[in-house]
TORZAZA-333165 format. One record per residue (C-alpha): x, y, z; residue in one letter. Coordinates in pm, whole numbers, plus 32768, in hexadecimal, padded with zeros to 4 digits. Layout:
XYZa/...
***
This chain:
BCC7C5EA9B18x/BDA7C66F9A30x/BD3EC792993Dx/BDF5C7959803x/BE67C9069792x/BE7CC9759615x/BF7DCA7395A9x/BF10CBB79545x/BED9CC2093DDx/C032CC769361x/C044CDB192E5x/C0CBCE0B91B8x/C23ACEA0918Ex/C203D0109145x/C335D07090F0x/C346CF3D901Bx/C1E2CF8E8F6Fx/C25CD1048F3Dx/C3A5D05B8E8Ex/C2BDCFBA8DA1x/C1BED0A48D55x/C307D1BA8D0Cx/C394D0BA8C25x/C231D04E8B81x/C23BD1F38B49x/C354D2058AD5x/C330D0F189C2x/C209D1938955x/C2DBD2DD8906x/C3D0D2588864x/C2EFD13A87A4x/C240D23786C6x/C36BD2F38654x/C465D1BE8612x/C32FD0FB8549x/C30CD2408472x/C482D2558436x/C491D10683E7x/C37CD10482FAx/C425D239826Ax/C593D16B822Cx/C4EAD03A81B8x/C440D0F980B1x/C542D1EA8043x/C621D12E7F2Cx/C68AD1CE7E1Fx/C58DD1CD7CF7x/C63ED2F47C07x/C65BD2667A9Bx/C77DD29479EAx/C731D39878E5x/C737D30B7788x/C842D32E7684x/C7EAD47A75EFx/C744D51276F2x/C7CBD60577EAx/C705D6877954x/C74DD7457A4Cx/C71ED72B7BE1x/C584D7677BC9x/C58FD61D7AE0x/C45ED6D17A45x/C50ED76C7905x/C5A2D6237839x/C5F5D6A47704x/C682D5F075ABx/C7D2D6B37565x/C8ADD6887449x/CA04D636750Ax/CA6FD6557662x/CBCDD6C27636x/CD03D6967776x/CE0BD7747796x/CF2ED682775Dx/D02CD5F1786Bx/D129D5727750x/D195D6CF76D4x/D259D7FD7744x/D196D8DF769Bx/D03CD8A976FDx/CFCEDA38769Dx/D03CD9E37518x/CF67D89B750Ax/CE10D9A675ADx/CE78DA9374AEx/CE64D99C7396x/CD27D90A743Dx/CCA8DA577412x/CD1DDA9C72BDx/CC51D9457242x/CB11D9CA72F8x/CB2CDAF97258x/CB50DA4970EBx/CA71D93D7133x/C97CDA447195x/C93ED9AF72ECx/C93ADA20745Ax/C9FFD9FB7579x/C964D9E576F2x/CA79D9EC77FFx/CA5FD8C77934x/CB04D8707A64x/CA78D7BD7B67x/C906D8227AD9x/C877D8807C3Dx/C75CD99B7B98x/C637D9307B5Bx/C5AFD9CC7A14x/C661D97778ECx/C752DA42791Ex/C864D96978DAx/C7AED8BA7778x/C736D934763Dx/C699D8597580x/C750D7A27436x/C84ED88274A7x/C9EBD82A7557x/CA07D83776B9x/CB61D8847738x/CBADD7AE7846x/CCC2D87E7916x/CCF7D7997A38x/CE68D73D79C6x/CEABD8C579C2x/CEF5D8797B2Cx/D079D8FE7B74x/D099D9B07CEEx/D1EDDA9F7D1Ex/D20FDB717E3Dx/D2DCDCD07E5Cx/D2EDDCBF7FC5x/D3A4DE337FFCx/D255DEC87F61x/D143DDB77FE9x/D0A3DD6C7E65x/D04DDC4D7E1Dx/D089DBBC7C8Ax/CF6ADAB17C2Fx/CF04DA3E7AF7x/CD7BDA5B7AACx/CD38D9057ABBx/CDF7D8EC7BFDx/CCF6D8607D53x/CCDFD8FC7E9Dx/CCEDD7C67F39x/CE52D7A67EB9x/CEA6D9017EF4x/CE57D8D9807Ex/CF76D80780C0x/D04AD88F7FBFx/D020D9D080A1x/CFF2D92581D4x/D16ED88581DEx/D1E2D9E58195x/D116DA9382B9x/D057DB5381DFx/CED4DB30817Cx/CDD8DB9E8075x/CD60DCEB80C4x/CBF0DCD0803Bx/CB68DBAE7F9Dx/C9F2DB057F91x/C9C3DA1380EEx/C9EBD8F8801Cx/CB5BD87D7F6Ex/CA92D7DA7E62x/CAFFD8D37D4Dx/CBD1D9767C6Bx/CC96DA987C84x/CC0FDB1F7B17x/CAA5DA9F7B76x/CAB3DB587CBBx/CB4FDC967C0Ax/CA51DC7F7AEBx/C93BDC7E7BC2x/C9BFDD827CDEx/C98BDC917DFFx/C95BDD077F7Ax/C9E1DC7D808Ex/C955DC9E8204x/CAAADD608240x/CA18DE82830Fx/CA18DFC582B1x/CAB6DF758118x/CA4ADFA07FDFx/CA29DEB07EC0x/CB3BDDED7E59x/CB87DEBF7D79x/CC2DDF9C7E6Cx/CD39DEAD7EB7x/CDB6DEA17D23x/CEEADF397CE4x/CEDFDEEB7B57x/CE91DDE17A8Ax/CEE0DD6E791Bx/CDFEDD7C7819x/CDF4DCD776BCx/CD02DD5F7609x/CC27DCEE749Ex/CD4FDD3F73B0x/CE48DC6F749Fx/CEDEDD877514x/CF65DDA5768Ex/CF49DEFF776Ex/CF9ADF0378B7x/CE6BDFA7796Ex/CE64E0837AE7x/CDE1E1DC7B32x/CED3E2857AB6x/CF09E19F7942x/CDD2E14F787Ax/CCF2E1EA79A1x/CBA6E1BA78B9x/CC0EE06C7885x/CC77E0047A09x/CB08E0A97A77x/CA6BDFD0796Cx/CAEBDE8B79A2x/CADDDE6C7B12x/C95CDE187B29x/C94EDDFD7998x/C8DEDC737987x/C9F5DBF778B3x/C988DCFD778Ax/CAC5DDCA7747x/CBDBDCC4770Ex/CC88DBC177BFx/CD20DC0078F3x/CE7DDB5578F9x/CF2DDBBB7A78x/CEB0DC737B83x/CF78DD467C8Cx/CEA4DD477DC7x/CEF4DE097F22x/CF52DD018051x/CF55DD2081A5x/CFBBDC8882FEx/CF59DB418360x/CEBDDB7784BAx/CE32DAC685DFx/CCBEDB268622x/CBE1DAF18733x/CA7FDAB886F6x/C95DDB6B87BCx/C7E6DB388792x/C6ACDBFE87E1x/C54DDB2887C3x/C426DC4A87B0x/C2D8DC848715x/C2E1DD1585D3x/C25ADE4E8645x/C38ADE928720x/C49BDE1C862Ax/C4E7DF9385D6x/C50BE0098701x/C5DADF00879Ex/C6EFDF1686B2x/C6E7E07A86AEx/C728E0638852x/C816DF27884Dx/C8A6DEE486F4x/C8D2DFEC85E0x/C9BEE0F78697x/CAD9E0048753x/CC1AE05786A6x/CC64DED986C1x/CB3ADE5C85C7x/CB99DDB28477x/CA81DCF783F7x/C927DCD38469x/C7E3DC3983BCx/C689DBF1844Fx/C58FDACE83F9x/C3FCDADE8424x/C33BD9CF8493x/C263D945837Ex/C1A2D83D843Cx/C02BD87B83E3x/BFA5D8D3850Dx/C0BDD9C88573x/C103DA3E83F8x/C1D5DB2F8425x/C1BFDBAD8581x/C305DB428627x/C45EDBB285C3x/C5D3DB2185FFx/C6C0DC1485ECx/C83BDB5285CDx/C929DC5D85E9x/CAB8DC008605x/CBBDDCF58669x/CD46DCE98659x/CDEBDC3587A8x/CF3BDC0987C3x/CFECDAC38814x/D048D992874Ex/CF7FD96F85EFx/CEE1D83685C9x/CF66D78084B0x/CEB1D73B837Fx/CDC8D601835Ex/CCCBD56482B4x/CB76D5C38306x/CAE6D4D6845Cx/C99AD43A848Ax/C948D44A832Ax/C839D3098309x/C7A1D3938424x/C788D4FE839Fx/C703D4968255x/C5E7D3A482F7x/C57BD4AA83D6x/C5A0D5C2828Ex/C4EFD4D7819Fx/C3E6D45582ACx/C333D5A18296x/C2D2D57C8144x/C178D563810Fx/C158D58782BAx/C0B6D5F683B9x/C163D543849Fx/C29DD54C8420x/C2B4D6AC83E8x/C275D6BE8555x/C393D5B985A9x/C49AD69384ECx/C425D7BE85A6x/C45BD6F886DFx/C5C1D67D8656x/C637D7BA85E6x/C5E6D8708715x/C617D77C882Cx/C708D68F87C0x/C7F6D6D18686x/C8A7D7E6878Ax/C927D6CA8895x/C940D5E18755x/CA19D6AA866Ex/CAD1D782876Bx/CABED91B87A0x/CC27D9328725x/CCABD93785BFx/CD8FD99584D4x/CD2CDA96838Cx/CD90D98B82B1x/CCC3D8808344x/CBA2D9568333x/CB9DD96781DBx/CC1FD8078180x/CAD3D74B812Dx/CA2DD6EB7FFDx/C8C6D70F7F90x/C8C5D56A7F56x/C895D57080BEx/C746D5BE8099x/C729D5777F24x/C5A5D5037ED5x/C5E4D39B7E0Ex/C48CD3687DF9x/C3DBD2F77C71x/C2ACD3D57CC0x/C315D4D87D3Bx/C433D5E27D5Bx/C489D6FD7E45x/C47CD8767DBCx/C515D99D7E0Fx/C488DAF47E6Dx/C51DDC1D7ED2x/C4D1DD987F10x/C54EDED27F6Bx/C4B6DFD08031x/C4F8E100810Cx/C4FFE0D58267x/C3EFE1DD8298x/C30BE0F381D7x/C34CDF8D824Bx/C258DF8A8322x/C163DFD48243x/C1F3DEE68152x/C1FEDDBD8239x/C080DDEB828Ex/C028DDCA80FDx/C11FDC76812Dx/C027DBEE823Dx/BECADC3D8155x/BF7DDC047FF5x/C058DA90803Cx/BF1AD9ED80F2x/BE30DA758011x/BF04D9B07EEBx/BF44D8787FD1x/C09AD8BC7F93x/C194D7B98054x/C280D8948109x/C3BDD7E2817Ex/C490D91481E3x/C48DDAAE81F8x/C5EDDB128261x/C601DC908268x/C759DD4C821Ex/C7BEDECD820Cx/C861DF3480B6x/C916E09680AEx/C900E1417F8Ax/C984E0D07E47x/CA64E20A7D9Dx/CB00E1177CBDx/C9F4E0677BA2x/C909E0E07AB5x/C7E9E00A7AE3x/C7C8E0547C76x/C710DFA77D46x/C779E06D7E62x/C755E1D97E09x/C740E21C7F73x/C79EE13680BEx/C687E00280BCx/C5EADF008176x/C633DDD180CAx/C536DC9C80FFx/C599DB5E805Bx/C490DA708028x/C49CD90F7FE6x/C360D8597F56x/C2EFD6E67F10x/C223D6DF7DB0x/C1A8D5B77CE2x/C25DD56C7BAFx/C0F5D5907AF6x/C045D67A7A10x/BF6AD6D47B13x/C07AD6E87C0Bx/C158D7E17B12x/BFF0D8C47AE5x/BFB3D8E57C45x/C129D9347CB9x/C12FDA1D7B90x/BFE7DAD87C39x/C062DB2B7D5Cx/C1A2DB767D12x/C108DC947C30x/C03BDCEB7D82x/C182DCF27E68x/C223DDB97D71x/C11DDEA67D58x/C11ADEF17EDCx/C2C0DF187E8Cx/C22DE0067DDBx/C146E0E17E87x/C239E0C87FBDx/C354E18B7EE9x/C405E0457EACx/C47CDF547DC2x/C4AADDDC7D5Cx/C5D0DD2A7CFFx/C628DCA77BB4x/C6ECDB817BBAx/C589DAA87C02x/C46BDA407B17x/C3F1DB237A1Ex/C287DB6D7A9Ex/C293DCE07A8Bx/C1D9DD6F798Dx/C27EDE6E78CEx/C1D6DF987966x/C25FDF397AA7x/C3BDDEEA7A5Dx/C3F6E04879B2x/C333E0C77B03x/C40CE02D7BE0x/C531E08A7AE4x/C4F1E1BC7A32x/C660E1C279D1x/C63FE0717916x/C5D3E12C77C2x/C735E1B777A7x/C7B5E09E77FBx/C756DFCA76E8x/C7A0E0FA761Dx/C8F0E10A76B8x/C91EDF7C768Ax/C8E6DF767502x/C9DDE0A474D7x/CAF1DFC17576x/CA49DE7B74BEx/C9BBDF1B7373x/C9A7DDA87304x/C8C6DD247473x/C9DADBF17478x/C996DBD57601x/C850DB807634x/C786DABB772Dx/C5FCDAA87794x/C5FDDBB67860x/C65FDC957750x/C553DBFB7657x/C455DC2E7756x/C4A5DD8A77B3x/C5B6DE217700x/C517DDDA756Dx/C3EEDE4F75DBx/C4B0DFA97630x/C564DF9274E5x/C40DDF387416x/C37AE06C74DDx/C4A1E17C7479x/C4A0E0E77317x/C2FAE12B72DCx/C324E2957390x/C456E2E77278x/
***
């Protein structure tokens, strides 16, 4: 009798199940995060309207305004500063004002006055270079982004600048930009002299030592003293850098670049970022510092990885999740993507259309304030009550040092400050414009009460009791501004919102 035999069960390939199940794991990670970027690029075409004839805006494309002319600096004409001067001279008989523009990068008007001339400078845009004395010549109108390579092919580099190469060298002057250049003041620290022409179409040459009032005045003076023709600007070495990063609670941030940043001889620019996912808001801290190595200097490129940046940038608008995924990227990834070494010139050599909101509904806002390092912390904990409480949409905090400024008359920086630079999401609405206004008023009161100040360049939501708080000096100013102007030819929103109010106020008290 034969007895038939059946084969065992086989058993299943373990190694081969574990293969599958890693994989199955693995698609699951990365499934969530490439549908969200995705999503993010297929929804992310450019929806900005061209402004209509007649109309002028600026960056916050919340402050279109009908103007009477928008006037260019020629190209066809060796004398450029006589056709300004007769600009100014029809203005002045014509009985019209004159706002000065660049690349219009502030956010509150201050580049418009309404029915008024804006003075488009962007053609003022000549570079020269004394290299025995490192000073750089630019004209006003003249961008960072071609300064960088103008510099870069000499070995030489901008020596404080904003982190963006977006702007002008007038608009950056005019507004006393910072830079995340450790351990330096203002910008206004690196001018040498600049060139003035002034209401009556006169030109004076303007440094600490000639026109003093006038060189305090204008650096940080909004565009309301005169026209700024050339600027000579401090440069320095072109270096290679090596970058170094330190991931820690918020709570530690201090501390840790007290022990293993601030004192090593070799550091030249550092700036941290804060984690504004929701349910961390605020908690965790990157701290990128880079410091001088020696060795070959990379050479100058465009920016990498761009598409991906702004998809990851532009997916945490409006969420959760994506807030968390940029966390993620910034801290885990960007480093092996991007590199740890750079060049100073590559550093600085990206534009703000990077990131650039294109969006019909909404627009991206500014913030930024100044405090003293003894009361950031105190400062930061009104950020995590005051931005929730608001349902503010937080896309960035990046937090800077400032020395002090020893150089302008409106200071922002009476004494070395913290610097946080916010960026914000808001609706293009009424309603959205109301409730960005409120709590801007309520993070600018904390500035405030922690011994600090806001900046100006941004929307005009101070009231007017807090702007002379935060800038006591700002009644001589205006004082100062219609002694050199006795006419007010140079005048933008800003100064109808703040400085008229100071001249209505000295008039009623005479």
């Amino acid at each position: 009798m034969i007895q038939e035999t059946k084969d065992p069960p086989a058993r299943p390939n373990r190694k081969r199940l574990v293969v599958v199940l890693l994989l199955l794991a693995l698609a699951a990670f990365v499934a969530r995060p490439t549908f969200h970027l995705i999503r993010t690029t297929l929804s992310d075409g450019n929806e900005i309207r061209p402004i209509p004839d007649g109309y002028v805006d600026d960056a916050s494309r919340m402050n279109a305004t009908a103007v009477r002319e928008v006037w260019r600096v020629p190209t066809d004409t060796e004398a450029p500063e006589k056709q300004i001067a007769k600009l100014l001279r029809r203005a002045r008989n014509d009985n019209l004002k004159i706002s000065i523009a660049g690349a219009r990068h502030s956010m509150g008007g201050h580049t418009i006055y309404p029915d008024g001339i804006v003075l488009d400078t962007l053609h003022l845009n000549q570079l020269s270079l004394d290299e025995d004395k490192n000073l750089l010549t630019a004209g006003s109108g003249a961008l960072w982004q071609d300064i960088i390579p103008f510099l870069d092919k000499r070995g030489l580099s901008v020596a404080i600048m904003q982190s963006n190469n977006s702007f002008t060298v007038g608009g950056s002057i005019s507004v006393n930009c910072h830079g995340w250049q450790y351990g330096r003041a203002p910008i206004a620290s690196s001018v040498v002299s600049f060139r003035l022409m002034k209401a009556d179409g006169s030109v004076l040459r303007c440094s600490r030592t000639e026109n003093a009032e006038l060189f305090s005045l204008v650096l940080g003076g909004y565009g309301l003293f005169g026209v700024i023709l050339d600027v000579e600007l401090k440069v320095v070495p072109n270096v290679k850098y090596r970058l170094e990063q330190h991931l820690i609670s918020a709570v530690e941030a201090l501390s840790t670049f007290d022990a293993e940043v601030r004192d090593r001889p070799d550091l030249e620019m550092v700036y941290a970022r804060m984690n504004v996912t929701p349910t961390t808001f605020l908690d965790e801290v990157i701290i990128n510092a880079f410091f001088v190595e020696k060795g070959e200097i990379p050479a100058l490129k465009e920016p990498g990885i761009t598409k991906l940046k702004r998809s990851i940038f532009r997916g945490s608008a409006d969420s959760a999740y994506g807030k968390r995924l940029r966390w993620q990227a910034e801290t885990k990834i960007q480093p092996f993507l991007t590199g740890e070494h750079f060049s100073r010139n590559q550093l600085l050599n990206e534009g703000v259309e990077v990131f650039q909101n294109r969006s019909e509904k909404s627009t991206d806002i500014l913030h930024e304030y100044f405090v003293p390092r003894r009361r950031l912390a105190g400062f930061v904990e009104d950020l995590r009550d005051v931005i929730p409480r608001h349902k503010g949409d937080l896309l960035n905090v990046t937090i800077r040092s400032v020395d002090q400024d020893r150089d302008t008359f409106l200071s922002y920086a009476t004494e070395p400050m913290i610097a946080l630079v916010m960026l914000f999401v808001q609706d293009r609405t009424d309603s959205g414009e109301a409730q960005m206004a409120t709590m801007t008023r309520e993070l600018i009161e904390s500035a405030l009460r922690h011994e600090g100040r806001y900046y100006l360049p941004y929307r005009l939501h101070a009231t007017e009791e807090q702007f002379h708080r935060a800038y006591p000096q700002a009644h001589e100013f205006f004082t100062k501004k219609r002694e050199h102007d006795p006419d007010e030819l140079f005048q933008n929103r800003f100064y109808q919102r703040y400085g008229k109010a100071t001249a209505q106020a000295s008039a009623s008290r005479e």
